[in-house]
C-alpha positions in Angstrom: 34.8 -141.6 -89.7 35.2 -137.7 -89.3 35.0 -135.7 -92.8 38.4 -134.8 -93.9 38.2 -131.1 -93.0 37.7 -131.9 -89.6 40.2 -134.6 -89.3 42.5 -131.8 -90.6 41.1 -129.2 -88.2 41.7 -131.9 -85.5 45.5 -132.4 -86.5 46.1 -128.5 -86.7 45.3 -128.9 -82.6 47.4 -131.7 -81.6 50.0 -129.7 -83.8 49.7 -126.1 -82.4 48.7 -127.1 -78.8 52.2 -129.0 -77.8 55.0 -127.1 -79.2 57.4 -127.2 -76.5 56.2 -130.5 -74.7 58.7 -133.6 -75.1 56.6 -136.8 -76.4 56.6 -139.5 -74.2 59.9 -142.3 -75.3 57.8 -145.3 -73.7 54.6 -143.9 -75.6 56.5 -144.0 -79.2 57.9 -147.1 -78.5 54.4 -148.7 -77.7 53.2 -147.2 -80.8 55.9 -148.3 -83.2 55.4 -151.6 -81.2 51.7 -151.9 -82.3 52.7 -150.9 -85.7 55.0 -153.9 -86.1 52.2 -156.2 -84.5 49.9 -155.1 -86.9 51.9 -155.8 -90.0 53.0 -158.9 -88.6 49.8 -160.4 -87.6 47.6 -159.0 -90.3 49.1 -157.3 -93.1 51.7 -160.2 -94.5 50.3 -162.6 -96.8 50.9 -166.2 -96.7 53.8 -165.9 -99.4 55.5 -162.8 -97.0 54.1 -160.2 -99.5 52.4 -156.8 -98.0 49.5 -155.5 -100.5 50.9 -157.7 -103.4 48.2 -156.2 -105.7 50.3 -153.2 -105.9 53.7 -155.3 -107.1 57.1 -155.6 -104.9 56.9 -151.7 -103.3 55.1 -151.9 -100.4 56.6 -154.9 -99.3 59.9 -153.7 -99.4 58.6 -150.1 -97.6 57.6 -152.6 -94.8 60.5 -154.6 -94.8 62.9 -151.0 -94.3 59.5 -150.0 -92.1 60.2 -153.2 -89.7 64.3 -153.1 -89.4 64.4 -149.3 -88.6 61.7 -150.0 -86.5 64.4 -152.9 -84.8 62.9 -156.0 -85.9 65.7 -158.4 -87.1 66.3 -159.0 -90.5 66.1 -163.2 -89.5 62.9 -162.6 -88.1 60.8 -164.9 -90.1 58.2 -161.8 -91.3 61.0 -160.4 -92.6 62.8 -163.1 -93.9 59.8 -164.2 -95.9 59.0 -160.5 -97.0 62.5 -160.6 -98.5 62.4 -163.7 -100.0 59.3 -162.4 -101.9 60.8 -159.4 -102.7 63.8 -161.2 -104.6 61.4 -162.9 -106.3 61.1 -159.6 -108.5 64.6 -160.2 -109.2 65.0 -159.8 -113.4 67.7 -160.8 -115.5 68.7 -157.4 -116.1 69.1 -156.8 -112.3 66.3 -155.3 -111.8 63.6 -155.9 -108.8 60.0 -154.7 -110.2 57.0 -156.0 -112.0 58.2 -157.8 -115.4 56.4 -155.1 -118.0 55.0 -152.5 -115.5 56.1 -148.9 -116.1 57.6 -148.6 -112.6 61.0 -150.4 -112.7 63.0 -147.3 -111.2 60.5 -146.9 -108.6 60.6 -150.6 -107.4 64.1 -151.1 -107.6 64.9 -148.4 -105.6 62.5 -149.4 -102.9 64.2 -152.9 -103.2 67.6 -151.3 -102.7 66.4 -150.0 -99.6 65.4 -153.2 -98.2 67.6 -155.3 -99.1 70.6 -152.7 -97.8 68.1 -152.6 -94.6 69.0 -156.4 -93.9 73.0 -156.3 -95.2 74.8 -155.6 -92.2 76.8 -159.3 -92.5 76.9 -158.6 -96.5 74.2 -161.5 -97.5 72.6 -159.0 -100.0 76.1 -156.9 -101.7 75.6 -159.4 -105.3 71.6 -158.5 -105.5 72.2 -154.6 -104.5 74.8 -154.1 -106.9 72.8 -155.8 -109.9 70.1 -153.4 -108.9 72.0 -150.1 -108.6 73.6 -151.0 -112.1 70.1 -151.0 -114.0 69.3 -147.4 -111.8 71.9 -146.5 -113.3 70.8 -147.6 -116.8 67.8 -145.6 -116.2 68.8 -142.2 -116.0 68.2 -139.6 -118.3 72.0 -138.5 -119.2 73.9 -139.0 -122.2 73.1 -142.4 -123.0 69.4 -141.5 -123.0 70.8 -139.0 -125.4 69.6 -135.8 -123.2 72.9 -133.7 -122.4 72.9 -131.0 -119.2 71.1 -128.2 -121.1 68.3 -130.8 -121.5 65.6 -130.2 -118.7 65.1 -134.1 -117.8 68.9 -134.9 -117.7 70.0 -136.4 -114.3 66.8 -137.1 -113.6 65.0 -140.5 -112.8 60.9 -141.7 -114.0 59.5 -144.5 -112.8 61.0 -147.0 -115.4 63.0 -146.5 -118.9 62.1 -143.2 -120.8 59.2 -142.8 -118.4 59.1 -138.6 -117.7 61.4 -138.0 -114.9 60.2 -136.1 -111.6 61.3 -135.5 -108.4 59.8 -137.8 -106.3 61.4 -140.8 -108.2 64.6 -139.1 -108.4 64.7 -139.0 -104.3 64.7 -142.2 -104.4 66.9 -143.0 -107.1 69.6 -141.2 -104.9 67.9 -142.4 -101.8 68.7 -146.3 -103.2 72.7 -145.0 -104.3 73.3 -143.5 -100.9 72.0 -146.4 -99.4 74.2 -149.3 -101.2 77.3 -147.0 -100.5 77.5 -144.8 -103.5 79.4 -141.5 -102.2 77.5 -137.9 -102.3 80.6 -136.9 -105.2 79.0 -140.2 -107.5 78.5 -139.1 -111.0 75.0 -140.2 -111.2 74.3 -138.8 -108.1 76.0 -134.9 -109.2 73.5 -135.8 -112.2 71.0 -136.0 -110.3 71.2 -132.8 -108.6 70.9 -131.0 -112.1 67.5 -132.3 -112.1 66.6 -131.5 -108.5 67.5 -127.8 -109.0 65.5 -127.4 -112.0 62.7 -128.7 -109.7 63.1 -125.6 -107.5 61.3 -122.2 -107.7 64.9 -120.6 -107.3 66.2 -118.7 -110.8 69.7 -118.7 -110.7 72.9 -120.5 -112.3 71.1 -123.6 -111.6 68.1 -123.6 -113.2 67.8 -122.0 -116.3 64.1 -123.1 -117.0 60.9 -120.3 -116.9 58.6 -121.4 -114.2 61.1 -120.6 -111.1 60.5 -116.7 -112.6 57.1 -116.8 -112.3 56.8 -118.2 -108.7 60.3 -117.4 -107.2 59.4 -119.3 -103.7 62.5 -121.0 -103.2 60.3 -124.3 -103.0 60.1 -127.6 -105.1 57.4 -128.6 -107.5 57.0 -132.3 -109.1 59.3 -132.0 -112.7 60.4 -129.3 -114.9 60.8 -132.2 -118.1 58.2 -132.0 -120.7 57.0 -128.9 -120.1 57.2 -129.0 -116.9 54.3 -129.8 -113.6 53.7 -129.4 -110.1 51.1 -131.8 -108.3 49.6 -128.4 -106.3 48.5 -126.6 -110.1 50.2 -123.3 -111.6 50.2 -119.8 -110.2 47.4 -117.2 -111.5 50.6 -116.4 -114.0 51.7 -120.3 -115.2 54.1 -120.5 -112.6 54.3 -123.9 -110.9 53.1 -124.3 -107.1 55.6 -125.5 -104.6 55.0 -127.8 -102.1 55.9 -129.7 -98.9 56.8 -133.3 -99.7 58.3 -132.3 -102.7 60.2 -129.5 -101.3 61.7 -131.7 -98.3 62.3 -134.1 -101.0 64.5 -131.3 -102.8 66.1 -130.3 -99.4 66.9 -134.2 -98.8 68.4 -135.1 -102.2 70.4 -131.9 -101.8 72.3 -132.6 -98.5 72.9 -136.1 -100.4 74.4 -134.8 -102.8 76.7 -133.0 -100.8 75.3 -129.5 -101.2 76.6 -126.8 -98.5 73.8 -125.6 -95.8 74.9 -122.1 -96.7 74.4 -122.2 -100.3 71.2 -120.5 -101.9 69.3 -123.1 -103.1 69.4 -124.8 -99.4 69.0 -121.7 -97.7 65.7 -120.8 -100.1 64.2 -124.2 -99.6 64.7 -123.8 -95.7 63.4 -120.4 -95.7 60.2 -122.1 -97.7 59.5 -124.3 -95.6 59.9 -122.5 -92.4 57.2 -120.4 -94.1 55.4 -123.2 -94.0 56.1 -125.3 -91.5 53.5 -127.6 -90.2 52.3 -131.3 -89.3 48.7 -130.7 -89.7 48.7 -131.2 -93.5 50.8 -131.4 -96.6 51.6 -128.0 -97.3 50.7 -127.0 -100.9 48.3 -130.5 -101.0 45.8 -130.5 -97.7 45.6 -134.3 -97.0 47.2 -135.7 -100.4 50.1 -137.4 -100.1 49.9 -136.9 -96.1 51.9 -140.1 -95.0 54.2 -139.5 -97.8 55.0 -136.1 -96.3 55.4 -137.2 -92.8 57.6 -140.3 -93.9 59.8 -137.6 -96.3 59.8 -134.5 -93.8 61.7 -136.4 -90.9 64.0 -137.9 -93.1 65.0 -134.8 -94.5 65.0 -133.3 -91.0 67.1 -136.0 -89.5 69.4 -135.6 -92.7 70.1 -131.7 -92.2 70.5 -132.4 -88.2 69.7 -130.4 -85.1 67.0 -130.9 -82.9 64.8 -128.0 -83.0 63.2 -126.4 -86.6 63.1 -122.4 -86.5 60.3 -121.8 -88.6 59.7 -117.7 -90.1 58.3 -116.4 -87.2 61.4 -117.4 -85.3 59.6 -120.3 -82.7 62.0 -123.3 -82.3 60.1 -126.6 -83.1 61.4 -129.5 -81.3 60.2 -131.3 -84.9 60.6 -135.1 -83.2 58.2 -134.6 -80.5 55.7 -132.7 -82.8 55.9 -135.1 -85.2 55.3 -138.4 -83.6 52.6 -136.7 -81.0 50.5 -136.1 -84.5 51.4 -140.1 -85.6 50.2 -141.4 -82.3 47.3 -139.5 -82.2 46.5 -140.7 -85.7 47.2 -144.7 -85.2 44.0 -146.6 -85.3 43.1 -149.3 -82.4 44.6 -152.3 -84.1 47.7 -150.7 -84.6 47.5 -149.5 -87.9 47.3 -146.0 -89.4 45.8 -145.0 -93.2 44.9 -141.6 -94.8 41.4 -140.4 -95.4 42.2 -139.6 -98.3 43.1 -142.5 -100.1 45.0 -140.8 -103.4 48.1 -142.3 -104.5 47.3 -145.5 -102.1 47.1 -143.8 -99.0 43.8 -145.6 -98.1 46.2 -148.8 -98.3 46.9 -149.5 -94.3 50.1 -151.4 -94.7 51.4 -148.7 -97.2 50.7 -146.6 -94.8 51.6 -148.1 -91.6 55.0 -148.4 -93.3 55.4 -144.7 -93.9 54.7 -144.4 -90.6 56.8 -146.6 -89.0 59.5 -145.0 -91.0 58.6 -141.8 -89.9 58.9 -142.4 -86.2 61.9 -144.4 -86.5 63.8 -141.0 -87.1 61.7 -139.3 -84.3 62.8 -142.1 -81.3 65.5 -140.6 -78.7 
């Protein structure tokens, strides 16, 4: 296995050498194909769970992982992987771990899923139970915290749990999904929290750090006191980075946010600055698969096929992209991190990200 800085070194190549070179449509497909074979064959349990260790998440990333990727929702991997998913199911609507502090995280992930596999409707009762206890979870009035508050609108990984940006993405992520409109309530809320999240002082975020490291980018939560995965600035501020930062840029365009207001325009112009495949920017290898998975979302959210980044080159983002995925997926199929921090040594985590990731790169 190659150290990590020279995996990294490795990726800056593929990245920088084929800029303006289309990635092959046959090659992509073979690749997502091996992907799918892999989870099938080797990653499901008996019981249709994927990593089960780590509760009803990663099975219900694979599950989205394997429809995008255009494996049927009655295909029997996916059937079961369902059916062990609703198995989470709680009487409050819930889908998560009875007792583990990650109920907003797993639900959401459910949501997903299960809105994945509802084209004929079979799931609208278990997705609208669900959405219902999201919606219990936010921080907003009934948590008593009112819009001055620097957690309101946001969403933690279960009840009264610190909210941040990364589960808030996918508390919207899971609304959008089961239908909820970009105007929604909880979703407006939400988009109080996100632009406190961004280094951008302004009308919309009245907190200190943005002064101290005016960037224009995203860091992980400005609640209790506020924190950015990538540390503080010499000063205090807090770091920006890139899976957070597309996370920002995502959640904005889902909220309905204009392309030509500031805080969009300041998080494009960050991460033009920093625009790259060959690492997370802000994080080196932390959170790589993550960032992939979250970039081309975001990308494929704000539209257009090329990326201008600050020196004015166009990248056609699709092809770069999955040319750094294939060149990362292992023999059997697979792919995993290196760096194994928040369970990116976990293959079918993994795999899953990337599968998701490509399925917004394919022509």
């Amino acid at each position: 296995m190659p150290s990590r800085a020279l995996a990294i070194a490795c990726l800056a190549v593929v990245s920088l050498a084929t800029p303006g070179r289309a990635a092959d449509p046959v090659a992509i497909r073979a690749a997502i194909d091996r992907g799918v074979a892999y989870l099938k064959a080797t990653g499901q349990e008996a019981d249709g769970s994927f990593s089960p260790k780590a509760g009803p998440a990663v099975t219900a990333l694979v599950v989205t992982a394997l429809v995008r990727s255009g494996v049927a929702a009655d295909d029997p991997a996916v059937a079961k992987a369902v059916a062990h998913l609703l198995s989470f199911r709680q009487a409050d609507g819930g889908i998560h771990t009875p007792g583990a502090p990650v109920a907003n995280y797993e639900t959401a992930i459910a949501v997903m899923a299960l809105a994945a596999c509802n084209a004929d409707g079979r799931h609208d009762r278990e997705i609208a139970a669900a959405t219902a206890f999201l919606r219990a979870l936010q921080w907003d009035e009934g948590e008593g915290r009112g819009p001055d508050d620097p957690a309101y609108g946001g969403a933690g990984y279960g009840r009264q749990q610190r909210p941040d940006l990364s589960n808030t993405q996918f508390f919207i992520d899971a609304l959008r999904a089961a239908g909820a409109a970009e105007d929604d309530p909880a979703i407006q809320r939400a988009l109080a929290f996100v632009s406190r999240t961004q280094n951008l002082p302004g009308p919309h975020n009245d907190q200190p750090h943005p002064a101290k490291n005016p960037d224009g980018g995203f860091y992980y939560t400005p609640a209790a006191g506020g924190e950015s995965q990538a540390g503080k600035t010499p000063d205090g501020g807090l770091r920006s980075y890139g899976s957070m930062t597309y996370a920002g840029l995502k959640s904005m365009i889902y909220a309905g946010v204009d392309r030509d207001d500031p805080r969009v325009k300041a998080a494009l112009a960050w991460l033009a600055k920093h625009y790259t495949f060959a690492e997370n920017p802000g994080m080196a290898d932390n959170g790589l698969f993550y960032y992939f998975h979250t970039a081309a979302k975001s990308l494929d959210a704000f539209g257009g096929k090329e990326f201008r980044d600050a020196a004015g080159a166009d990248h056609a983002w699709r092809d770069e992209l999955s040319t750094v995925l294939l060149a990362r997926q292992r023999d059997d199929g697979s792919w995993t991190n290196a760096n194994a921090r928040w369970m990116e040594g976990d293959a079918n985590l993994v795999t899953a990200y990337s599968l998701l990731a490509l399925s917004y790169c394919v022509p």
